[in-house]
N, C-alpha and C positions, 0 to 999 in steps of 0.2 A: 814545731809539731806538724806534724803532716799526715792524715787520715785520710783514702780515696774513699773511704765507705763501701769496702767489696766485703762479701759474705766472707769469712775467715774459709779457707780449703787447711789439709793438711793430709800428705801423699808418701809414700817410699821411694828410694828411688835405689834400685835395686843391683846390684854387678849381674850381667849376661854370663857369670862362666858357664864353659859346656862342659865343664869337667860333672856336673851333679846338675843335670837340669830340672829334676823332680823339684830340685830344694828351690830353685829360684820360681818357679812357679808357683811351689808353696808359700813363698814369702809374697808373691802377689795375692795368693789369696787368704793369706793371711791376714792383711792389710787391708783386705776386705772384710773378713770376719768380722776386727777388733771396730768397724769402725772408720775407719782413713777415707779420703775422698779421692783419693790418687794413687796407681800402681806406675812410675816410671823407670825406666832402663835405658843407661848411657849408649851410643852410636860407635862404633868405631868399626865398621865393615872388612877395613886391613886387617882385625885382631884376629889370629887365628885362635884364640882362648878363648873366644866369644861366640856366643850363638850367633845368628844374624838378629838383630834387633826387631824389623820388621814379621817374620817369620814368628819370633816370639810372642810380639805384640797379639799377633792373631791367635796363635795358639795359649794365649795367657784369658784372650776375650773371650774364646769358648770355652772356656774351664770356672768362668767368673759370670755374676749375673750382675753385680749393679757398680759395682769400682770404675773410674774414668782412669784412662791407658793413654801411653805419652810418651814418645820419644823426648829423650833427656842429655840432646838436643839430636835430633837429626844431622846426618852427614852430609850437608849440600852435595859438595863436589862429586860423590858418589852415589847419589840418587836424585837424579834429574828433576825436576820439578813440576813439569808435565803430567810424567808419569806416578811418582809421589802422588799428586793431587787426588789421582785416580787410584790410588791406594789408601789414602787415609778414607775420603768419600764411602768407597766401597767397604775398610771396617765400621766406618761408623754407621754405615748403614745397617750391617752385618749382627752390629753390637747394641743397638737401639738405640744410636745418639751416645757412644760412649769415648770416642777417641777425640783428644786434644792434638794439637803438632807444636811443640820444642821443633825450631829449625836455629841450625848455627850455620857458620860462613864456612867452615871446619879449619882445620891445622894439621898438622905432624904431615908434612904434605911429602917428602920420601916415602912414607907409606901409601898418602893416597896417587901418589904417581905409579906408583909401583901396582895398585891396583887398576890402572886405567882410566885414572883422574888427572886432571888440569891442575899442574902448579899455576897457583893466582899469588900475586901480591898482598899484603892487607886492603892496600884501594879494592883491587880489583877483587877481591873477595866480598867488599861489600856494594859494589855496583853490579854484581853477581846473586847476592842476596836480595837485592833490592830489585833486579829483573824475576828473581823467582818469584818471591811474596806477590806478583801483577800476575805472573803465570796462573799460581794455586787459584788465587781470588778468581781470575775469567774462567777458569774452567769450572769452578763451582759454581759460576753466575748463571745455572739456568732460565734464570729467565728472560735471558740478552739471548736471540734469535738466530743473531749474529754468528760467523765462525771468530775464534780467535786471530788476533793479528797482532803480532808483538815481537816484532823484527828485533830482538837485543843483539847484543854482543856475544854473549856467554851463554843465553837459555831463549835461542829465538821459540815462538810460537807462531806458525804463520801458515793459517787456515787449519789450525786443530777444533773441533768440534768439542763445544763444552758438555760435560756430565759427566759425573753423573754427581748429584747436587748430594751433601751430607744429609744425613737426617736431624741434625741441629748445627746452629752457626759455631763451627768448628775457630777454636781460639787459636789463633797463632802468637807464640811466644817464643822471642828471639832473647837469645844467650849472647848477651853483648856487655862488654869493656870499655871500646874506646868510643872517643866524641863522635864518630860519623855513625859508626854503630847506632849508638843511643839516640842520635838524631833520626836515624830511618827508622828505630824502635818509633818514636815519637810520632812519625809522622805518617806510621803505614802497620803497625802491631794490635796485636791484641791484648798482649803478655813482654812482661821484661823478668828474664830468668838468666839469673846471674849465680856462681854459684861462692857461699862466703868465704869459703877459702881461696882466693883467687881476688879477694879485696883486700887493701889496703889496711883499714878500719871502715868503723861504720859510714865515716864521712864520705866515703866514697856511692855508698848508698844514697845518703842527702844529697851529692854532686851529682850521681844519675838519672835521679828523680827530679832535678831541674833542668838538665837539659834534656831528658825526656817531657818533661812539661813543657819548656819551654817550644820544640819542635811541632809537640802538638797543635799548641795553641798557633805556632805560624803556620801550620796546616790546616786551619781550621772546626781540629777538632779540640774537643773536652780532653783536658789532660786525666780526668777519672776513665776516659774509656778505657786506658789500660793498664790493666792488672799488674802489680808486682808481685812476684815472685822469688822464692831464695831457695836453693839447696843450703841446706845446711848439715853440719856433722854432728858430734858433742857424744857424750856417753853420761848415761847413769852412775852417780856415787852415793855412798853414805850422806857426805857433808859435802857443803858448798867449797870449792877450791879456788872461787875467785876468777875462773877460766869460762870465757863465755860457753851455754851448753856445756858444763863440766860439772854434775851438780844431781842432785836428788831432784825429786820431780817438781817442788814447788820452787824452785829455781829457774828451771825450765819454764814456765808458766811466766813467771816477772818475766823471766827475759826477751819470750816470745810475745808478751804482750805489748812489751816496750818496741820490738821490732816493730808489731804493726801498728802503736798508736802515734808511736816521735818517729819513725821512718818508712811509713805508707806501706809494709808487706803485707799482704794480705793471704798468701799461701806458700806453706813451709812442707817442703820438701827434704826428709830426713834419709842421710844415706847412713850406712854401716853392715847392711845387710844382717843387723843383730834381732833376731825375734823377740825378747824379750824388752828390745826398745820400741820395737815395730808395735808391741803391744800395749805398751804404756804410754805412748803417745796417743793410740788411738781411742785407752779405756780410759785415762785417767787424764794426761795434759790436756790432748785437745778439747775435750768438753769443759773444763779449765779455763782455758787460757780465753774459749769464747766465752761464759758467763764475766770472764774480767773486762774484755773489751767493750761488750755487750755493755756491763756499766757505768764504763767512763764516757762512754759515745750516747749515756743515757741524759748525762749533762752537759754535753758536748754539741755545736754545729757540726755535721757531720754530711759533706756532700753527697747526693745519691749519684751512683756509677751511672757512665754513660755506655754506648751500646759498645759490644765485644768484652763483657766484665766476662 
């Protein structure tokens, strides 16, 4: 059993099409309305079907007053890290402290060559990642005097001027797979956002969650500082069909509970772009699924989160 003790979150995560962009906004603020503590939107900058992610973001923040906003996951290769930095900083400033960063290494790399990005390796995509996440962190470090200096390979910084500082410590949560991934989760994240369809079984959750602790801890930090995370899918039924998230709502409730009590998730991110789920996740599960957690971590040791929850 594995519980980090982070407040339960639960978010959307949304499709960019531009075919109807009224509707996907409304589905952010819908997600607002019912309740959800998350509006996010997948990256994919090549998609000509898609808004621009960031573009969105912004214009999702001023149409919304208290929902936290999220790339789900950010496109490395295609927006620099530098520059990012000073764009998330500046919505979340914008937005009172409302934006989170999902960043990924990215993929589909024909497309991201095609747009003016660097085919990398998997190595080299996450010793790419791992020079940006040092990039974001110094230029948000207002209070180092200092200019930046961070000669990499892939994302040098060398005498950039830091700020402009977020208006809250801005979580970073990497979308990682494999063992070096999880490892630089471990050892430099704030967030591990993985999405469940793209696992194995759940075991592979239990497997991430040790070698993200384990990284931790030879980093010296608290393996609670960082947050788990899951996209997930499922649909609403009559009766229970036996299929995880496949199920009436009090199905949903066992089964997101069980996620975060025996496999450490603390914030469920629901995609389908369905508003009827969007709503019933946010009126009826999620208040749910925390009075259930809430009661078994009542008899429970239950660690307090360390910093970046």
């Amino acid at each position: 059993m594995t519980d980090y003790g982070h407040d339960l979150l639960f978010g959307s995560f949304i499709t960019p099409t531009n075919a109807d962009p009224e509707r996907v906004v409304g589905l952010a603020q819908l997600s607002e309305q019912v309740g959800l503590d998350l509006a996010t939107f997948q990256d994919h900058p090549y998609q000509p079907a898609f808004l621009d992610t960031w573009t969105l973001l912004s214009w999702v923040a001023a149409r919304t007053r208290t929902i936290r906003l999220a790339p789900n996951v950010a496109n490395l290769p295609l927006r620099p890290p530098a520059v990012l930095a000073r764009a998330v900083a500046s919505l979340d400033l914008l937005s009172g402290g409302r934006v989170e960063l999902g960043l990924g290494a990215g993929g589909f790399w024909d497309a991201i060559e095609a747009m003016g990005g660097r085919r990398l390796t998997p190595g080299q995509g996450v010793d790419a990642l791992r020079e940006a996440v040092a990039v974001v962190r110094a230029l948000w470090d207002t209070g180092d005097r200092s200019r930046v200096d961070l000669p990499g390979e892939y994302w040098p910084a060398v005498g950039a001027k830091r700020g402009p500082a977020p208006a809250h410590p801005v979580g970073i949560w990497i979308g990682a797979y494999k063992p070096r991934m999880l490892r630089l989760t471990g050892e430099a994240a704030d967030g591990w956002l993985p999405s469940l369809a793209y696992l194995r079984s759940l075991q592979d959750l239990d497997d991430g969650n040790a070698r993200i602790d384990e990284a931790a801890a030879a980093a010296g930090r608290d393996p609670s500082a960082v947050r788990r995370l899951l996209n997930v899918g499922g649909r609403l039924t009559p009766r229970p069909t036996g299929e995880l998230l496949v199920g009436p709502p009090r199905q949903w409730v066992e089964e997101l509970a069980s996620l975060a009590l025996e496999h450490g998730i603390s914030a469920f991110v629901v995609g389908g772009d369905d508003p009827t789920l969007i709503a019933t996740v946010g009126q009826e599960i999620a208040p749910a699924v925390r009075e259930l957690v809430a009661a078994e971590r009542s008899t429970a040791h239950v660690p307090t989160p360390g910093a970046g929850a």
